[in-house]
C-alpha positions in Angstrom: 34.5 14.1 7.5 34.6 17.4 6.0 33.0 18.8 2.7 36.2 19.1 1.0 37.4 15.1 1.8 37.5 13.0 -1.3 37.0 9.3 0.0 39.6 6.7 -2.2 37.3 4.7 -4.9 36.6 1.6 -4.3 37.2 -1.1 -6.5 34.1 -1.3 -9.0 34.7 -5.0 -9.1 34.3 -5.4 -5.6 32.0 -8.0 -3.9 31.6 -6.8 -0.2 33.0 -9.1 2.2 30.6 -8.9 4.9 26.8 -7.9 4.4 27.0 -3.9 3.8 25.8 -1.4 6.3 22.0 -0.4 6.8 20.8 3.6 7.5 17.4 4.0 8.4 16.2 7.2 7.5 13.9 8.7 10.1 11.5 12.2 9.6 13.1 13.8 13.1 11.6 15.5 15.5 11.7 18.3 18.6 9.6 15.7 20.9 12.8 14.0 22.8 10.7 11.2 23.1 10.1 10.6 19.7 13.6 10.7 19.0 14.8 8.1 22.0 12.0 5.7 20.5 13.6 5.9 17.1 17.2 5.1 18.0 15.7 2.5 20.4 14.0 0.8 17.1 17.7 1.2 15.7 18.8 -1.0 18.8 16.0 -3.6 17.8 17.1 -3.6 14.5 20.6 -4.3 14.9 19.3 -6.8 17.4 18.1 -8.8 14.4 20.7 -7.9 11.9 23.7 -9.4 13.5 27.1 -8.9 12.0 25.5 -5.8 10.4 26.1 -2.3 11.3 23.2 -0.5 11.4 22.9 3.6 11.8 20.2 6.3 11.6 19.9 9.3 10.0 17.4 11.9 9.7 15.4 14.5 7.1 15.3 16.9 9.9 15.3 18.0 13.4 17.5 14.8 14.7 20.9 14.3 13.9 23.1 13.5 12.3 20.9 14.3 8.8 21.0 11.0 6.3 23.8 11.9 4.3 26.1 12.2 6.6 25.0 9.3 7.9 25.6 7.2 5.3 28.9 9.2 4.7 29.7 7.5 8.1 29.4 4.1 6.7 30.7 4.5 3.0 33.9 5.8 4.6 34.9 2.0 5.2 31.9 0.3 3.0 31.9 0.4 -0.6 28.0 -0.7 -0.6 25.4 0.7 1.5 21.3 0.0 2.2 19.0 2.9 3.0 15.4 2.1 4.5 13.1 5.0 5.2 11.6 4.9 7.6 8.1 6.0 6.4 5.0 4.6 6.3 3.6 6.6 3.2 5.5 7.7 0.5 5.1 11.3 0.7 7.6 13.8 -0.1 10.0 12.6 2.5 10.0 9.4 0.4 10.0 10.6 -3.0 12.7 13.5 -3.1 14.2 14.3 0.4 16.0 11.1 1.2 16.7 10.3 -2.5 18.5 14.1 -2.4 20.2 13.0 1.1 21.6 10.0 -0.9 22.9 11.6 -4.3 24.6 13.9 -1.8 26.6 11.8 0.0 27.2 9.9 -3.4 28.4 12.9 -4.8 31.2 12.5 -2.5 31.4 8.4 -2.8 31.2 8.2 -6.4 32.1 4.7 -6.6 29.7 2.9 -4.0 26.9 1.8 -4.3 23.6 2.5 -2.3 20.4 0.8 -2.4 17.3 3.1 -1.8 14.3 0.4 -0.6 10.9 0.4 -0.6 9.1 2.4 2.4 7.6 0.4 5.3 3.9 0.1 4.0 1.1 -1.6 5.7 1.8 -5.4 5.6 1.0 -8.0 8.2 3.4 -6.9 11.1 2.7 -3.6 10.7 -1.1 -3.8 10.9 -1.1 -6.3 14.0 0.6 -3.8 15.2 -2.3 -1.4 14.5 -4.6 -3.6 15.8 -3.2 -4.3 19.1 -3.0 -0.7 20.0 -6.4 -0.3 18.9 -7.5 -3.6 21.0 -5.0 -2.0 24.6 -7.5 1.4 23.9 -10.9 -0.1 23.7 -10.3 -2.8 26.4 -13.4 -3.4 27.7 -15.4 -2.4 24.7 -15.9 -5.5 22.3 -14.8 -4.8 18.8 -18.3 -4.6 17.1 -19.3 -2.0 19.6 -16.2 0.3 19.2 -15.3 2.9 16.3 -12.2 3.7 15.1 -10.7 6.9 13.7 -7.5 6.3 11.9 -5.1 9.3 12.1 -2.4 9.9 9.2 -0.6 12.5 8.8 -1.3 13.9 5.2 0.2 15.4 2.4 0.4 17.1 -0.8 0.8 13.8 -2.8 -2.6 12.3 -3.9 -1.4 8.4 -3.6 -0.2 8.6 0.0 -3.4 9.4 1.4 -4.9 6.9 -0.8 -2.5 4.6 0.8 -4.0 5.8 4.5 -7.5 5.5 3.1 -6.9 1.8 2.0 -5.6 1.1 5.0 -8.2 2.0 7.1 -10.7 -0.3 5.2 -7.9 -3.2 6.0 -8.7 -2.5 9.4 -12.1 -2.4 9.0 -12.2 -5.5 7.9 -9.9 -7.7 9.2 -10.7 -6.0 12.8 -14.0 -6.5 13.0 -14.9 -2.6 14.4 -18.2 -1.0 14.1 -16.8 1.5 12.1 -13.3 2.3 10.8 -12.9 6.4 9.3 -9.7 8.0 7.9 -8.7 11.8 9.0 -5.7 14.0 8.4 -3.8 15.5 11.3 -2.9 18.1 8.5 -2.7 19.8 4.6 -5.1 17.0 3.4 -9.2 16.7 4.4 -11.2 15.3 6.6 -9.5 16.9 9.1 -9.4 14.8 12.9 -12.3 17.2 14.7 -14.3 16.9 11.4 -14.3 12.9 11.5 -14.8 13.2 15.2 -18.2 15.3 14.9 -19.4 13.0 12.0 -19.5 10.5 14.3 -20.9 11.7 16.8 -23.7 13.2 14.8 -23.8 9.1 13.5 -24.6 8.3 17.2 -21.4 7.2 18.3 -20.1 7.4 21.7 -17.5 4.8 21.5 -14.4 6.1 19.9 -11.1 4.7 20.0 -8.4 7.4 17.9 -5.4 5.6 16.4 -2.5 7.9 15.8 -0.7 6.0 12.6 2.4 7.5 13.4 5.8 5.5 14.2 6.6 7.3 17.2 5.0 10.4 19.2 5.8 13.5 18.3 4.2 16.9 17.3 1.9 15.0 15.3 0.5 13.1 18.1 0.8 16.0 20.3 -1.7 17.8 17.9 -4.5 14.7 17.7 -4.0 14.5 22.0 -4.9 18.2 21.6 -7.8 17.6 19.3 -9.3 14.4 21.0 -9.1 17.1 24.1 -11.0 19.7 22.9 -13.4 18.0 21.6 -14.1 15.8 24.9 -14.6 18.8 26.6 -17.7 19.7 24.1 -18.8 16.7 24.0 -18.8 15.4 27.6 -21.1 12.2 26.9 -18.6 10.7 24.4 -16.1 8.1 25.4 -13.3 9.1 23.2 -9.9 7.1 23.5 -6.6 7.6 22.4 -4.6 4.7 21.1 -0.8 5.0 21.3 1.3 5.1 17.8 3.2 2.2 16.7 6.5 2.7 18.4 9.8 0.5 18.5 7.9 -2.6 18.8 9.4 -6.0 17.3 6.6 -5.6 14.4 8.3 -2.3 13.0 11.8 -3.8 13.3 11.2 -6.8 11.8 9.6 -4.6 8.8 13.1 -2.4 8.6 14.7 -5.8 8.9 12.6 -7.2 5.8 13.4 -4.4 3.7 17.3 -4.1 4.3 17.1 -7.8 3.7 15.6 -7.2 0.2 17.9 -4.2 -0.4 21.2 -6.2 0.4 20.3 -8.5 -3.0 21.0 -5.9 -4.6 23.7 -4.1 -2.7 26.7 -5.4 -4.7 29.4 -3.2 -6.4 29.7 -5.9 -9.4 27.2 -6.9 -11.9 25.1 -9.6 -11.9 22.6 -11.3 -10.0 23.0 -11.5 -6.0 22.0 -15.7 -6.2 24.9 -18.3 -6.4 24.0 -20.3 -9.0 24.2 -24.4 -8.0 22.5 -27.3 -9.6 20.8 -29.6 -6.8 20.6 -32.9 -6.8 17.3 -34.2 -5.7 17.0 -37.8 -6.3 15.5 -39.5 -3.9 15.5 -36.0 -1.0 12.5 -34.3 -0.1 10.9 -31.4 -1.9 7.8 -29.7 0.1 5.7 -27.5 -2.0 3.3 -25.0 -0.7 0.1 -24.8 -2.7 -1.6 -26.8 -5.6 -1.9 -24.4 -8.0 -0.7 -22.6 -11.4 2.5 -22.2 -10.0 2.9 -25.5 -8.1 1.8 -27.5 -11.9 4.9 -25.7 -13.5 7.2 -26.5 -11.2 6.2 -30.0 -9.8 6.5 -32.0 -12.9 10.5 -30.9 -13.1 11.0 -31.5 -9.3 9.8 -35.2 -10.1 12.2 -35.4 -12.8 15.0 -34.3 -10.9 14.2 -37.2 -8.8 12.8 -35.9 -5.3 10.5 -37.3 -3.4 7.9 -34.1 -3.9 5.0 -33.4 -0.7 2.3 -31.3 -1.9 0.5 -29.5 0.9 -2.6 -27.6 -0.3 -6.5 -28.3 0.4 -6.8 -28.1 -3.5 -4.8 -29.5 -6.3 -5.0 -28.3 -9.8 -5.7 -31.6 -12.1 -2.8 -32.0 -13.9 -1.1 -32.2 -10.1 -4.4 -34.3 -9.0 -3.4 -36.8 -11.9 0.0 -37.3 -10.6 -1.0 -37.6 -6.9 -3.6 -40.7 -8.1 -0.6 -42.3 -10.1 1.5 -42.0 -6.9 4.3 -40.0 -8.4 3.7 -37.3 -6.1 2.2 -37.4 -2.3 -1.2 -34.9 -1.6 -1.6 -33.5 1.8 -4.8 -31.9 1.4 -4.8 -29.5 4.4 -3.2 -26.1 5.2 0.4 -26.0 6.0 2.1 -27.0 9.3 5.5 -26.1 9.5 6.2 -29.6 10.6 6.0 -30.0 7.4 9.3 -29.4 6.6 11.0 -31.4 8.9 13.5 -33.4 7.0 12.9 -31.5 3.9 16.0 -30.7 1.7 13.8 -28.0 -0.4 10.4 -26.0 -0.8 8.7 -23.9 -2.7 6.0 -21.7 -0.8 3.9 -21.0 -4.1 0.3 -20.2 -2.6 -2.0 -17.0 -3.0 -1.6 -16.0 0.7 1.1 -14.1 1.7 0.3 -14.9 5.4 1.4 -18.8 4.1 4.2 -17.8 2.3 5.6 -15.8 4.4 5.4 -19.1 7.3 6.7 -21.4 5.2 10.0 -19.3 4.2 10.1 -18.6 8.3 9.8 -22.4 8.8 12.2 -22.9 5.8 14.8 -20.5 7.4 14.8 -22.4 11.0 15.7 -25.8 9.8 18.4 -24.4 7.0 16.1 -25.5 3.9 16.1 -23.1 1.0 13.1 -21.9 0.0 11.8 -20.2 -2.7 8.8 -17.8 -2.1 7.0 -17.6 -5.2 5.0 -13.7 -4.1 8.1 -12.1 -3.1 11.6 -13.7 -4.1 13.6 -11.3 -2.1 12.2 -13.0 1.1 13.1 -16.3 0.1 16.1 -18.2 0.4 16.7 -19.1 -3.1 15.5 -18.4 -6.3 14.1 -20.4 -9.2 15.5 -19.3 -12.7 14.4 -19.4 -16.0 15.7 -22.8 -17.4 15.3 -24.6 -21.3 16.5 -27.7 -22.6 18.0 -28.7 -25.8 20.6 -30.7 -27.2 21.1 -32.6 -24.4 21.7 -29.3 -22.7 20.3 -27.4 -19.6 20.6 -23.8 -19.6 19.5 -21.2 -17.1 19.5 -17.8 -16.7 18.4 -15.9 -13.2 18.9 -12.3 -12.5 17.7 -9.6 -10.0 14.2 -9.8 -9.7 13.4 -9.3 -13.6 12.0 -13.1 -14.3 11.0 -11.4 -17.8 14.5 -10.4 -18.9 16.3 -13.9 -17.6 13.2 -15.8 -19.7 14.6 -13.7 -22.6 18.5 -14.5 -21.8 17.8 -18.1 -21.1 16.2 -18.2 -25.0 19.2 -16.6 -26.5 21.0 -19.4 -24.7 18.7 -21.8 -26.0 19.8 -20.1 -29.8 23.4 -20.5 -29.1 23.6 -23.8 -28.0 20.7 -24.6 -31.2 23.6 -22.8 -33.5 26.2 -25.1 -32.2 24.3 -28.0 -33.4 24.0 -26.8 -36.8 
């Protein structure tokens, strides 16, 4: 398509037919190798995005850049995802791919696009970390071994936070002797800094981790550091771990986040959520945790009817009360997802985002919606905000501002009030 093609509109009233198109929008690089591993992660992706067509685009280096990319699939799409494919939000983040995307929309004025969150550091993504780290150190037992983690730095304050923070997630959930953060460059400490600190400390087990998705000149640079210093240091045992790459972890992360973005990927207004009224009597309703949450919600699952599970190793009293009079059944254990067999709803309403995130996995393989109380979008349904009055039951739900559908479902509750007046 050329600079001077004006695409036809689409119809602003328009619900896509089929789930709309995904762009994952990469850095780029010169390293071939960098590049093959990022159209191999696009492979993965589509892999676990069937019926969706997934392509990649880049800020630089790589093509074809991200606009034109997503000019690709706006041609025959009027709605569009975008995931970058960052781990920070740096600059790439924050103004190039946002730029990328008001110019292609310049030229599809009508569509709609959907900018998501960036990767981040959540579960996959640091098991990930941590078996790289644990393929490096083999032999070396985790308390014995130091770790340097390598991000890539920038100009923006919060993103090296962000590497910083991580690197004390590793720390502690990895059980290392030490876990340091370095820069590979524009911020400080710099790699051969962090390297002679610890070294100075006494340490002569070091295992590097490169948090980079996929080698490049970035990891070309920390092999060139470790190197250097090696050869001045020749009674250190410094090891290099290898970056992330286009493991099933960082696919099913870019698969997470189109999923979120495609809630809100819709040409018309309104909330992404067909709205349905279940009928429980009698069916089984699992809930996931005994807490805040699960008091609010339990007592109007039991008047709907269903035959409500709790599974939690603590129940808050007001639930404790109903599980003594029987009108609710206590397991009081972690969660299985056996749990759900036969279940025709759940709510995974816990503090862990580990359990959550199982029982809406366990939800999705038996077809029973689930609502995840932590993070709606990865859920299968949602719970709005309801009122009663009049012999009326109203509801409002829209996308993902529980504040403003508690404030539409009062106004409802003053209509339906004025009626009766």
């Amino acid at each position: 398509m050329t600079q001077s093609h004006v695409p036809a509109p689409a119809d602003p009233a328009a619900v896509p037919a089929s789930p709309p198109p995904l762009v994952i929008a990469g850095h780029g690089t010169r390293v071939n190798a960098g590049a093959e591993a990022a159209f191999a992660l696009v492979e993965k992706v589509r892999g676990l995005l069937p019926g969706v067509r997934v392509e990649a685009g880049f800020v630089e280096l790589t093509p074809p850049t991200i606009d034109r990319a997503l000019d690709a699939v706006l041609e025959s799409a009027p709605a569009a995802v975008v995931v970058p494919l960052m781990i920070g939000t740096g600059g790439h983040v924050r103004d190039d791919i946002p730029e990328a995307i008001e110019s292609s929309k310049s030229r599809y004025t009508d569509a709609t696009v959907v900018y998501t969150r960036h990767l981040g550091s959540p579960a996959p993504m640091i098991a990930a970390v941590h078996a790289r780290i644990a393929a490096a150190r083999d032999e070396w037992a985790a308390d014995d071994t130091d770790v340097l983690m390598v991000g890539r730095g920038c100009s923006v304050t919060e993103a090296n936070a962000d590497h910083v923070r991580l690197s004390r997630v590793i720390f502690e959930t990895g059980g290392y002797h030490q876990v340091l953060s370095a820069f590979i460059q524009v911020a400080r400490p710099s790699v051969p800094e962090i390297l002679h600190q610890y070294y100075a400390s006494g340490s002569r087990r070091i295992v590097v981790m490169p948090h980079f998705l996929f080698t490049g000149r970035l990891d070309e640079w920390v092999h060139g550091h470790v190197e250097a210093f090696r050869a001045a240091h020749p009674d250190a045992d410094v090891r290099i771990a290898e970056v992330i790459g286009p493991c099933d972890e960082l696919a099913q992360v870019v698969a997470q986040r189109y999923k979120e973005g495609a809630l809100r990927a819709r040409t018309s207004a309104g909330s992404p959520a067909y709205l349905t009224g279940l009928l429980l009597q009698g069916r089984k309703v699992v809930v996931v945790g005994g807490g805040c949450v699960a008091r609010r919600r339990v007592p109007k699952l039991l008047d709907a009817g269903a035959r409500v599970e709790v599974i939690a190793p603590e129940l808050h009293r007001s639930l404790q009360t109903l599980a003594d009079s029987g009108a609710l059944t206590w397991h009081a254990r972690e969660f299985t997802p056996s749990d759900l067999d036969g279940a025709w709803y759940a709510m995974a309403v816990t503090d862990s985002a580990e359990t959550n995130a199982a029982v809406a996995q366990a939800a999705e393989q038996r077809h029973t919606f689930c609502v995840r109380a932590d993070k709606a979008g990865e859920g299968s349904a949602w719970t709005p905000a309801t009122g009663e009055t009049s012999g009326v039951t109203v509801a409002a739900i829209t996308s993902h501002d529980p504040l403003r559908a508690r404030r539409i479902r009062n106004r409802f509750l003053e209509v339906v009030n004025e009626e009766e007046l």
